[in-house]
VOGU-3710 file (C-alpha; in Angstrom, 3 decimals, decimal comma):
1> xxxxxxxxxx> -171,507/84,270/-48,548  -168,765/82,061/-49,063  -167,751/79,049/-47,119  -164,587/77,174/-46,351  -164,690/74,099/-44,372  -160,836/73,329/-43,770  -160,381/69,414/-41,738  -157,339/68,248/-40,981  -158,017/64,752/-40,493  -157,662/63,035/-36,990
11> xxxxxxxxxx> -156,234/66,161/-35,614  -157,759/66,100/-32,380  -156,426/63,655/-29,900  -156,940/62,131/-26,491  -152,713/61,654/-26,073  -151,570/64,431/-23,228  -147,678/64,669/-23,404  -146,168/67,473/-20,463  -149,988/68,467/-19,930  -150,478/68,897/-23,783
21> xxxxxxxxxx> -152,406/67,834/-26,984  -150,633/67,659/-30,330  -151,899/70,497/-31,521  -151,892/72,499/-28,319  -148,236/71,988/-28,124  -147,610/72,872/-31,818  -146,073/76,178/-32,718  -149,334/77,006/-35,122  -149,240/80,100/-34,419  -151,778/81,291/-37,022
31> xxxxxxxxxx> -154,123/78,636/-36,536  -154,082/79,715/-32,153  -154,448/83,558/-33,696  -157,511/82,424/-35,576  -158,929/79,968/-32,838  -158,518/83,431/-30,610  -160,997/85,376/-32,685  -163,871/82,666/-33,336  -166,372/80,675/-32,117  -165,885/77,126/-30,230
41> xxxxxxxxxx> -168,191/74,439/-31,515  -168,549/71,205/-30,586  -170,093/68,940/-33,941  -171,085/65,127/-33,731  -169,388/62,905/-36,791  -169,270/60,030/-35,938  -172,876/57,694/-35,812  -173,773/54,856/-33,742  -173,748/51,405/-35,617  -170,997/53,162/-38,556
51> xxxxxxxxxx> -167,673/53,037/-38,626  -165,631/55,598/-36,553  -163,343/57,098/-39,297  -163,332/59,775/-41,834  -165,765/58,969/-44,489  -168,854/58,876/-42,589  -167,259/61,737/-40,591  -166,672/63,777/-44,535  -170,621/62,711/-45,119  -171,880/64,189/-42,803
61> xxxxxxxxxx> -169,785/67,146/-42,618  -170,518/67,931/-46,351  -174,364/67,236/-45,567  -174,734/63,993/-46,814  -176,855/61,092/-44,131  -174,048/58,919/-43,261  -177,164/57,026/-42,607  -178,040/57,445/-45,881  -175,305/57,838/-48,155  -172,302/55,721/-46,330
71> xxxxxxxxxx> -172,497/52,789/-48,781  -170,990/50,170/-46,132  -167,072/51,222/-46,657  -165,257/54,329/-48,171  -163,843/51,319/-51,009  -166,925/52,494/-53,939  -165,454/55,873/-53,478  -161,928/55,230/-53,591  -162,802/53,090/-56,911  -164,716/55,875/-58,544
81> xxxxxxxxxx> -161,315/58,018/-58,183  -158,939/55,819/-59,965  -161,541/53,474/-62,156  -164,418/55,717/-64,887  -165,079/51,376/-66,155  -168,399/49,685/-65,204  -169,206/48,807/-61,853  -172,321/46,345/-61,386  -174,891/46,206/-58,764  -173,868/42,758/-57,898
91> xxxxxxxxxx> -169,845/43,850/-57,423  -168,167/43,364/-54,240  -165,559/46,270/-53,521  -162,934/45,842/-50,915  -160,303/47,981/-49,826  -156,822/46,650/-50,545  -153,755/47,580/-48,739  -150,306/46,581/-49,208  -148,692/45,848/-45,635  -145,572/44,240/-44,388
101> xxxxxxxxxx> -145,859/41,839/-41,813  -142,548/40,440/-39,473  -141,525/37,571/-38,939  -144,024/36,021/-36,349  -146,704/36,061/-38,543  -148,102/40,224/-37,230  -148,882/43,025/-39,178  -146,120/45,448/-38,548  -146,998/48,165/-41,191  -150,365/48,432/-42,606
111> xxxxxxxxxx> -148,416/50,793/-45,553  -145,690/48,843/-46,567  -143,158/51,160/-45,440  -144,786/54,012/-46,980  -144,358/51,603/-50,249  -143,439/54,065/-52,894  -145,761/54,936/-55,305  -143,848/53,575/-58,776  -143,059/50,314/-56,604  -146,920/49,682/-55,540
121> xxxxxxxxxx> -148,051/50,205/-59,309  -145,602/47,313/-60,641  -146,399/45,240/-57,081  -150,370/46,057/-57,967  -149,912/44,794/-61,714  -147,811/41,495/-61,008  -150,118/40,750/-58,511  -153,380/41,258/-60,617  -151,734/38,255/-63,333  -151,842/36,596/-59,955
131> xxxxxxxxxx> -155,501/36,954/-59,221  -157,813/34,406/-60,134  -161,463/35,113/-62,636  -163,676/37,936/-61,557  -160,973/39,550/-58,797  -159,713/42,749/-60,135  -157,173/45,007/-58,779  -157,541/48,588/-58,900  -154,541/50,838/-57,900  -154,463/53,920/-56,062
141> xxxxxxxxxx> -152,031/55,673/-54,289  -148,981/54,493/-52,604  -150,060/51,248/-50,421  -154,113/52,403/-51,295  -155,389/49,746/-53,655  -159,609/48,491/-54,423  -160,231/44,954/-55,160  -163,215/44,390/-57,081  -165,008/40,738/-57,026  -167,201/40,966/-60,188
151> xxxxxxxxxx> -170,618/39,202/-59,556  -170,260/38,207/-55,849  -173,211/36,718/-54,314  -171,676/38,314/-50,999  -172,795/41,995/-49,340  -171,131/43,946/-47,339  -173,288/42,839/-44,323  -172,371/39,361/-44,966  -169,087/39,647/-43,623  -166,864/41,362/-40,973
161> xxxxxxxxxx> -163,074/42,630/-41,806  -160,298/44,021/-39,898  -158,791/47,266/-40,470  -154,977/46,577/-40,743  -154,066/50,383/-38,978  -155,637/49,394/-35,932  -154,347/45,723/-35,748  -150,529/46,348/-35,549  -148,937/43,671/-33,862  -151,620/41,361/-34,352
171> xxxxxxxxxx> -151,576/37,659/-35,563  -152,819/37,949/-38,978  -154,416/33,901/-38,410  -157,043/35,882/-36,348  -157,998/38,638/-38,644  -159,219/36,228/-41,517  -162,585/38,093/-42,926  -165,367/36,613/-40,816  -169,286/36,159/-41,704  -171,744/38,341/-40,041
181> xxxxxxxxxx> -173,910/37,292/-37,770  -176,420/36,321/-40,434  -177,231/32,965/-42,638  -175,004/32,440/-45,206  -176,175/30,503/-48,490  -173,895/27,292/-49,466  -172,645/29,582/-52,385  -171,862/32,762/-50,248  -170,072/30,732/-47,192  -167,631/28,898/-50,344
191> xxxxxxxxxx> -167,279/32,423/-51,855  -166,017/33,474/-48,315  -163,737/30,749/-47,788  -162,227/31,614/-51,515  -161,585/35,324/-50,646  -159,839/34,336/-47,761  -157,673/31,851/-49,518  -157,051/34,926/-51,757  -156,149/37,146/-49,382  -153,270/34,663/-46,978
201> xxxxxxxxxx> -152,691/33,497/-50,737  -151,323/36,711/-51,549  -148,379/36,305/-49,161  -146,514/33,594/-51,094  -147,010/35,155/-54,706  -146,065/38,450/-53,088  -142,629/36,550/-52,069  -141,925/35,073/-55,478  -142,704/39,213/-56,711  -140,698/40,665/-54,323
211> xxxxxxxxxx> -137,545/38,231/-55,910  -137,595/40,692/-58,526  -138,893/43,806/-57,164  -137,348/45,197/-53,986  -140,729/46,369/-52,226  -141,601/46,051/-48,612  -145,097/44,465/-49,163  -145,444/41,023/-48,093  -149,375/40,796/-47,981  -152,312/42,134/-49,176
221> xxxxxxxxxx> -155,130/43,028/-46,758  -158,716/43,012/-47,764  -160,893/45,477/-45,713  -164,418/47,525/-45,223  -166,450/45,928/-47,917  -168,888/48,387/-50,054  -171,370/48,785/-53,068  -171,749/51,468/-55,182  -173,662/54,947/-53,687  -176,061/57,084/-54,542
231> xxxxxxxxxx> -176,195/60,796/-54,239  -177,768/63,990/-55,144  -176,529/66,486/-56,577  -174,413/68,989/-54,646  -175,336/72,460/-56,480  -178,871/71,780/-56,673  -179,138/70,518/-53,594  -176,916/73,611/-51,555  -177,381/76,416/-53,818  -173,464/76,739/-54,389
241> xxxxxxxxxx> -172,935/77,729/-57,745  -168,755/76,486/-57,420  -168,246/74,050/-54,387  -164,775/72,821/-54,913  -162,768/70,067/-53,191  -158,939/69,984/-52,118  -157,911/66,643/-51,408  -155,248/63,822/-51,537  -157,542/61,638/-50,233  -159,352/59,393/-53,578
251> xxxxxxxxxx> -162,460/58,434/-50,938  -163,048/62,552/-51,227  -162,598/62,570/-55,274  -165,213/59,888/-55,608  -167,427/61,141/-53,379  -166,866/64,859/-55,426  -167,458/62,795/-58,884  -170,871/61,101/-57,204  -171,579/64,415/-56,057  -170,737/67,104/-59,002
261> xxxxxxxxxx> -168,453/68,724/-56,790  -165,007/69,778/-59,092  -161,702/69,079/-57,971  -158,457/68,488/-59,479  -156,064/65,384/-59,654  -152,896/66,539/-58,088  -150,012/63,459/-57,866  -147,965/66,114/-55,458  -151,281/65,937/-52,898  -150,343/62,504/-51,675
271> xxxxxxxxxx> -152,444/61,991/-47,985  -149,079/61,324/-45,959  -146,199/63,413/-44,487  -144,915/64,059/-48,042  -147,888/65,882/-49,373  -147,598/69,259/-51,191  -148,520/71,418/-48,246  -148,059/74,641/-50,236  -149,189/73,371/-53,036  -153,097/72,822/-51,329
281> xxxxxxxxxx> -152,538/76,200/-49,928  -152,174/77,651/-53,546  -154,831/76,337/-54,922  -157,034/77,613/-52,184  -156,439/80,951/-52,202  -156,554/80,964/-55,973  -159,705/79,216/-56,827  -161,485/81,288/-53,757  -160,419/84,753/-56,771  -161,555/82,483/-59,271
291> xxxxxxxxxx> -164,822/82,484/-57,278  -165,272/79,262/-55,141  -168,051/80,156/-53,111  -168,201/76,631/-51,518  -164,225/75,436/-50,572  -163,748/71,795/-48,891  -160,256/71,935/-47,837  -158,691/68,723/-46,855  -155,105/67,228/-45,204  -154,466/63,599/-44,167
301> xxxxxxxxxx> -151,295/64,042/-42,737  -151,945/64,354/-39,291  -154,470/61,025/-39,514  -151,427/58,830/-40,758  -148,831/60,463/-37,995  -151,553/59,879/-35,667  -152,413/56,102/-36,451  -148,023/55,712/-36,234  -148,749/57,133/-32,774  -145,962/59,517/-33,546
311> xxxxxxxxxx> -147,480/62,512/-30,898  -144,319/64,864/-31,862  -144,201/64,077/-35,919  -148,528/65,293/-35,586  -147,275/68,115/-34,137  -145,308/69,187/-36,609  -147,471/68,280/-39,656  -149,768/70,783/-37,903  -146,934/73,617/-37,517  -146,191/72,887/-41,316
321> xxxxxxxxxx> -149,756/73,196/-42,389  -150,344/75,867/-40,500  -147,255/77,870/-42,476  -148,409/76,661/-45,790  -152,104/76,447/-45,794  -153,647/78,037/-42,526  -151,484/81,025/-43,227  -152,285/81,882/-46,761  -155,936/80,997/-46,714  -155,983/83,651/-43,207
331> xxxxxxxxxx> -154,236/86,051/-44,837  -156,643/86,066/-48,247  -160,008/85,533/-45,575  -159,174/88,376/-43,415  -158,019/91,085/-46,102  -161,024/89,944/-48,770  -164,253/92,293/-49,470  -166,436/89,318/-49,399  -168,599/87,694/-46,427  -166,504/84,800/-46,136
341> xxxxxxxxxx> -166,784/82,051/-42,899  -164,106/79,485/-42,385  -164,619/76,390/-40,469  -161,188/75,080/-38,994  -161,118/71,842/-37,190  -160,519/67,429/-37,146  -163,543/65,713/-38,609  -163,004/63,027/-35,730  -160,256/61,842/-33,587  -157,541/59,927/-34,024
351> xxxxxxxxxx> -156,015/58,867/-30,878  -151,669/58,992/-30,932  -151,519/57,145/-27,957  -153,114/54,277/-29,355  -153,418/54,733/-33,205  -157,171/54,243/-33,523  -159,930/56,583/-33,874  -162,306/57,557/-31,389  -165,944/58,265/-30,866  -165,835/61,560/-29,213
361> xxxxxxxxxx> -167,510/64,619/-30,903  -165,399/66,963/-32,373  -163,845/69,988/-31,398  -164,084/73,051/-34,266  -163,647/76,817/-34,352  -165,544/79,120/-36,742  -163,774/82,549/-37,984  -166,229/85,014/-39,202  -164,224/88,655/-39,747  -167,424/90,383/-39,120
371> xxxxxxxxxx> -168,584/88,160/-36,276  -165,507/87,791/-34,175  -165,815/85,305/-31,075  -163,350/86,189/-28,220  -163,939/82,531/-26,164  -160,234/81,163/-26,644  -156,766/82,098/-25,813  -155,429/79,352/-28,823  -156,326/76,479/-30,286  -157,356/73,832/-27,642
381> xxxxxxxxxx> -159,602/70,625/-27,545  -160,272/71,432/-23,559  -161,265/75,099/-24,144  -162,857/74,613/-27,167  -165,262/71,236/-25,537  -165,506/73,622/-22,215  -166,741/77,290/-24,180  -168,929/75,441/-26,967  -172,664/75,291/-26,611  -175,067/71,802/-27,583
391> xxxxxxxxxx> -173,368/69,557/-29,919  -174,124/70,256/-33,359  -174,823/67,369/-35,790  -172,804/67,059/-38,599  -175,440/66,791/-41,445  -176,820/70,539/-40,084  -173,819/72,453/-39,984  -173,619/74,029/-43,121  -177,136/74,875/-43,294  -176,732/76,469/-40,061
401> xxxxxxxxxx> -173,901/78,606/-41,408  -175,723/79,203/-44,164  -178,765/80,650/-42,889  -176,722/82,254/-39,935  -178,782/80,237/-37,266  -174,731/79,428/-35,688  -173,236/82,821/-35,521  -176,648/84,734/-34,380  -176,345/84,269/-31,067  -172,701/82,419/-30,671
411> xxxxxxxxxx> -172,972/79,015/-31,124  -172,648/78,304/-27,406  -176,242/79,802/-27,615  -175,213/83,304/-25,788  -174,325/81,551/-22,360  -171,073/83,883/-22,554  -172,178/87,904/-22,273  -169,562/88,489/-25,923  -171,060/86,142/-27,226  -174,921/87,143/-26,603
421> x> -174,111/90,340/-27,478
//
């Protein structure tokens, strides 16, 4: 059997517009077709005392503990994407955005104005001369940056940051990185004061860069601390032979390089608006004939309209990825020889109304050509929630699928007469 787990980040959403949801009002209509012939689940991804975002929510959907495995912040595994140098045990890693703020002193775009690419490298690299001994900038994609502090006698648990998507509009004098509510050694509490000094710091060398480079970043914004992870090993531990990642996301590439699970750097597969839709949609369908028999499929997209709290532009990241991935992969699924299930779904949500994520359980759908559910009449967060069975946690899904525990009885445990029989 082969399986395709296919997230679109953040999709669903607690924002009703004319009686709607995002996704219920998009014109999808493959993805509604689909949702019309599967089963409704209802999956648990997000873990009390984590963070309520995507990379715990990615852990445990590809098996891992986030318990376990979530090493503090997604940062380690956005550094293992871009950075193959040594990392030590004692290295603090912080995310890094780029974000404007206006002129009262408040975030007003945690990306920079979608900061372009080529203009966040040369912003990145002035601003590393910048940085004093033992910080290190490491660039990613687009506003996406890691600093590394080399030899930090801080941990992750010794402090408390702000993420700068769900702080728009706030007084960036407020958000200074805080310490934990633990004891801080004379050493740790000066280091704290320093990285703080860095980080407002950053605001006047950023001016005397931006002189010289028109860019819209006026800050840098240190976030969700981490150390390095820890994993096993994917094949062995799963029995895929080829598990595969599709991703524009870097937090999913380093988790694929801890992991041994293969992917391929793609510059077009960018984790905003822009992204090569078709492109992802390509490569799925091709490496499922060159015999992927485990496919993570992953879009960002509709996260980032989301946390812009843009409720129409979601909506139509959804109709576009439904015509350039859903499609495709559908049409390949449905017409191939092979036992082949497809899990379709958000691995949390992300709220349009407000921009932040939310702690609800998830809403999925699971198309199996043989085992054809009949529960839905499209694609809906309500039906799904209202048809599903007990909530499924994340870390047992696949082996679930795999040893056809979900599907034997419909996963809403035959409480419907189709699906008990």
């Amino acid at each position: 059997m082969k399986l395709i787990i296919f997230i679109m980040d953040g999709m669903p959403d607690d924002n009703v517009i004319s009686g709607e949801t995002p996704v219920e009002y998009a014109k999808a209509d493959c993805l509604h077709n689909i949702a019309r012939q599967s089963h409704p689940i209802v999956v648990k991804t997000i873990y009390n005392g984590l963070p309520v975002g995507s990379i715990v929510a990615n852990l445990g959907l590809l098996g891992y503990d986030p318990y376990k495995y979530f090493p503090a912040g997604r940062s380690y595994f956005e550094l293992r994407a871009r950075y193959d140098g040594p990392i030590g045990e004692n290295d603090l890693i912080l995310r890094c955005n780029t974000i404007s703020l206006n002129g009262n002193d408040e975030i007003a775009d945690f990306t920079a104005g979608q900061i372009p690419d080529e203009v966040a490298k040369q912003v990145i690299l002035e601003m590393s001369k910048r940085l004093p001994p033992k910080y290190e900038l490491v660039h990613g994609k687009n506003y996406r940056n890691v600093l590394v502090v080399r030899d930090s006698s801080l941990k992750p648990r010794d402090m408390i940051s702000f993420e700068p998507h769900s702080r728009i509009g706030s007084n960036i004098w407020d958000l200074r990185i805080i310490q934990a509510n633990r004891k801080l050694s004379l050493r740790q509490n000066c280091e704290l004061r320093y990285l703080n000094s860095v980080l407002y710091g950053s605001i006047q060398s950023l001016a005397e860069i931006n002189s010289r480079i028109n860019s819209k970043a006026n800050m840098l914004w240190f976030w969700e601390p981490s150390y390095p992870a820890k994993m096993f090993n994917y094949r062995e531990h799963t029995g895929f032979s080829k598990p595969w990642i599709i991703a524009g996301s870097d937090f999913l590439h380093g988790i694929g390089i801890e992991a041994g699970i293969a992917f391929e750097i793609n510059d077009r597969y960018t984790g905003e608006s822009d992204t090569d839709f078709s492109g992802k949609g390509r490569e799925a369908v091709r490496k499922l004939r060159e015999g992927v028999d485990f496919l993570y499929l992953h879009v960002n997209a509709t996260d980032e309209e989301s946390h812009q709290r843009k409720f129409i532009s979601k909506a139509r990241m959804i109709e576009e990825i439904d015509r350039s991935i859903t499609g495709p992969l559908y049409n390949y699924v449905r017409s191939s020889d092979e036992e082949i299930v497809m899990v379709i779904g958000g691995d949390h949500y992300t709220s349009s109304a407000s921009g932040n994520h939310l702690e609800s359980d998830v809403p999925l759908i699971v198309y199996h050509a043989q085992k054809p559910g009949y529960l839905l009449s499209r694609y809906s967060e309500r039906e799904i929630l209202n048809h599903a069975g007990p909530v499924i946690e994340s870390t047992c899904l696949i082996n679930m699928l795999l040893s056809g525990e979900l599907l034997e009885k419909g996963p809403c445990g035959g409480r419907h007469e189709r699906c008990a029989a």
